[in-house]
C-alpha positions in Angstrom: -38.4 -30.3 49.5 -34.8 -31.4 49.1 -32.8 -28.0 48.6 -30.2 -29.0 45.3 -27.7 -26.3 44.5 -26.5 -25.6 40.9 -24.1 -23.8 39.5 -26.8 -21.8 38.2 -28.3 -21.2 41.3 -25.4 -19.9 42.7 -24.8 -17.2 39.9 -28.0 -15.9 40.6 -27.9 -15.4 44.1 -24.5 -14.0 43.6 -25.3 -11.8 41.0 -28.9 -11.1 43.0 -25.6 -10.0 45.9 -24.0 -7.7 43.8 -27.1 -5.8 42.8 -27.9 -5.4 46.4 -23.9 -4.4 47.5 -24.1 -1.8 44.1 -27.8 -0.9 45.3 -26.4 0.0 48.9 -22.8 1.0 48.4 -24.7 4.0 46.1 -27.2 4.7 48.3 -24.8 4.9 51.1 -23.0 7.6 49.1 -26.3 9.9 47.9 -27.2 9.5 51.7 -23.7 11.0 53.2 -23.0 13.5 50.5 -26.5 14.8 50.2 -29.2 16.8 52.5 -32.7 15.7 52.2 -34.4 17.0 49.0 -30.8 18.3 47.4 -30.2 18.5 43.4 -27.5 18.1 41.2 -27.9 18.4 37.7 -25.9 15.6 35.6 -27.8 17.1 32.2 -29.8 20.0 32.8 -33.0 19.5 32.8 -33.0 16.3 31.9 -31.5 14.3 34.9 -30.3 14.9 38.4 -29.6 13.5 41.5 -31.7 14.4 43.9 -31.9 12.3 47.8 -35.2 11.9 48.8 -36.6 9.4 52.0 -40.0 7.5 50.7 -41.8 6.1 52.7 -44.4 4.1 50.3 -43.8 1.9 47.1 -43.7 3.2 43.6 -45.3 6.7 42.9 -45.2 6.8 46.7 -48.2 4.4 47.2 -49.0 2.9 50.6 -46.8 6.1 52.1 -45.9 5.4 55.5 -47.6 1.8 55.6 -43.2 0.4 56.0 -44.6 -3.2 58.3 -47.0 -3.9 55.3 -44.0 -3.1 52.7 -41.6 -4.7 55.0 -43.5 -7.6 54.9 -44.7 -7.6 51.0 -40.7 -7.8 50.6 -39.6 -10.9 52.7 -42.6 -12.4 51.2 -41.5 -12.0 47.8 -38.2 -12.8 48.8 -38.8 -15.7 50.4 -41.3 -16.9 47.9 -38.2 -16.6 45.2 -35.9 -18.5 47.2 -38.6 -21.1 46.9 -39.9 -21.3 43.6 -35.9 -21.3 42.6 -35.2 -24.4 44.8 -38.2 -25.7 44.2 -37.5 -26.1 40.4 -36.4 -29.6 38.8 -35.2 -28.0 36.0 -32.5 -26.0 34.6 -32.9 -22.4 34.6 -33.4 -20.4 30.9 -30.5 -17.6 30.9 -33.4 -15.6 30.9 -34.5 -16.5 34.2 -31.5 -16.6 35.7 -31.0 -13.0 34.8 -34.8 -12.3 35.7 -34.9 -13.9 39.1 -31.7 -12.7 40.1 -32.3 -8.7 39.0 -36.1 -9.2 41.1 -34.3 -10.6 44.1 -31.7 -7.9 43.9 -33.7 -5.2 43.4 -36.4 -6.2 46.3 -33.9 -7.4 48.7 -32.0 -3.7 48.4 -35.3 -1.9 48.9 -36.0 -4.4 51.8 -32.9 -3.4 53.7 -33.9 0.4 53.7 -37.0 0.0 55.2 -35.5 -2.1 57.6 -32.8 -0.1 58.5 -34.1 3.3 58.1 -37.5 2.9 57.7 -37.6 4.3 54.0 -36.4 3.9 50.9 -33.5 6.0 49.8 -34.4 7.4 46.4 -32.2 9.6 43.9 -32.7 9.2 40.2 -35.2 12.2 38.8 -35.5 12.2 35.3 -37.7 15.4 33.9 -39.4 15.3 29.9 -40.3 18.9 29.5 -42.7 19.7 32.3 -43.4 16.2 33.5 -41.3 15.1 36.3 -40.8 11.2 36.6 -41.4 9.5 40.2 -37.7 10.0 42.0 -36.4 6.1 42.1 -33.3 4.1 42.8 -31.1 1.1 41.6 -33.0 -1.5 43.0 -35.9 0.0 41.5 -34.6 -0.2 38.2 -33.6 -3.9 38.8 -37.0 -5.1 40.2 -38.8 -3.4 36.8 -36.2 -4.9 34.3 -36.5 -8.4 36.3 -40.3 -7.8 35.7 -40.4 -7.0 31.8 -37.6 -10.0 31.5 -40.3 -12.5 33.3 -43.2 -11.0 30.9 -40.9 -11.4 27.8 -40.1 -14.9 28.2 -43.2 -15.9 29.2 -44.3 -14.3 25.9 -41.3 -15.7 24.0 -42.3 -19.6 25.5 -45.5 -18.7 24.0 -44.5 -18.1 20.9 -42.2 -20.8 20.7 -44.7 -23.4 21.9 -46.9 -22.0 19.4 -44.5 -22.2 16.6 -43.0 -26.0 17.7 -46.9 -26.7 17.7 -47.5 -25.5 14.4 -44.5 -27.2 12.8 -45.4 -30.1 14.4 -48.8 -29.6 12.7 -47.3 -29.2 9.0 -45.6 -32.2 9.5 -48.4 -34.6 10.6 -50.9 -33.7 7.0 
């Protein structure tokens, strides 16, 4: 595979960089500033800060399993370095964002449970009595890089289907 680098392939790694440097820089904060398990309300009862150390994935899933999540994230992001130099083609703006807010968010997470062997979580939203998993930046890039992937794959359905059924009127 010959690597070619585009100035679209540069924006998202750098952009990918930022989220990662935001991802850490706040993380590095909550993690000097707070004790384990402390909360600050922003709006009461809605939304606080509150540092917590996980050890799993999402909803705290594969707790304490950090080599099998350790290497789940280099996979993935090794396997988007690839399929982004592997491409021939331009990246959608869609993508671009996608790829680079998946990269971002994994690539922060990765570094936590390299360095301190969990994640560093601090964003608890409560609705009423139900108390959302506590999360973090990254987090919130990897699912928004997610949905982004899902939506264009649904809007280059739709297109395709629409281009098909022009095409379609046309020919009778």
């Amino acid at each position: 595979m010959k690597i070619k680098f585009s100035r679209d392939k540069v924006l998202l790694f750098c952009i990918a960089f930022l989220i990662v440097a935001i991802d850490q820089v706040v993380k590095f904060v909550i993690q000097h500033f707070f004790e384990v398990f402390d909360t600050v309300p922003v709006i009461q009862d809605f939304f606080y800060l509150t540092y917590t150390q996980n050890t799993g994935a999402a909803y705290s899933i594969l707790e304490g399993n950090q080599m099998f999540l350790i290497l789940m994230g280099l996979f993935f992001s090794i396997f988007f370095v690839y399929f982004i130099f592997s491409r021939e083609e331009r990246l959608s703006k869609l993508s671009l964002i996608s790829y680079s807010f998946l990269m971002g968010g994994v690539i922060g997470n990765l570094i936590d449970r390299i360095v301190h062997h969990y994640v560093i979580d601090f964003l608890s939203f409560h609705f009423f009595s139900y108390y959302f998993p506590i999360f973090n930046i990254a987090d919130i890039f990897i699912v928004i890089g997610f949905l982004l992937i899902v939506l264009e794959e649904v809007l280059g359905k739709y297109d395709e289907n629409s281009c098909r059924r022009r095409r379609f009127r046309k020919n009778r």
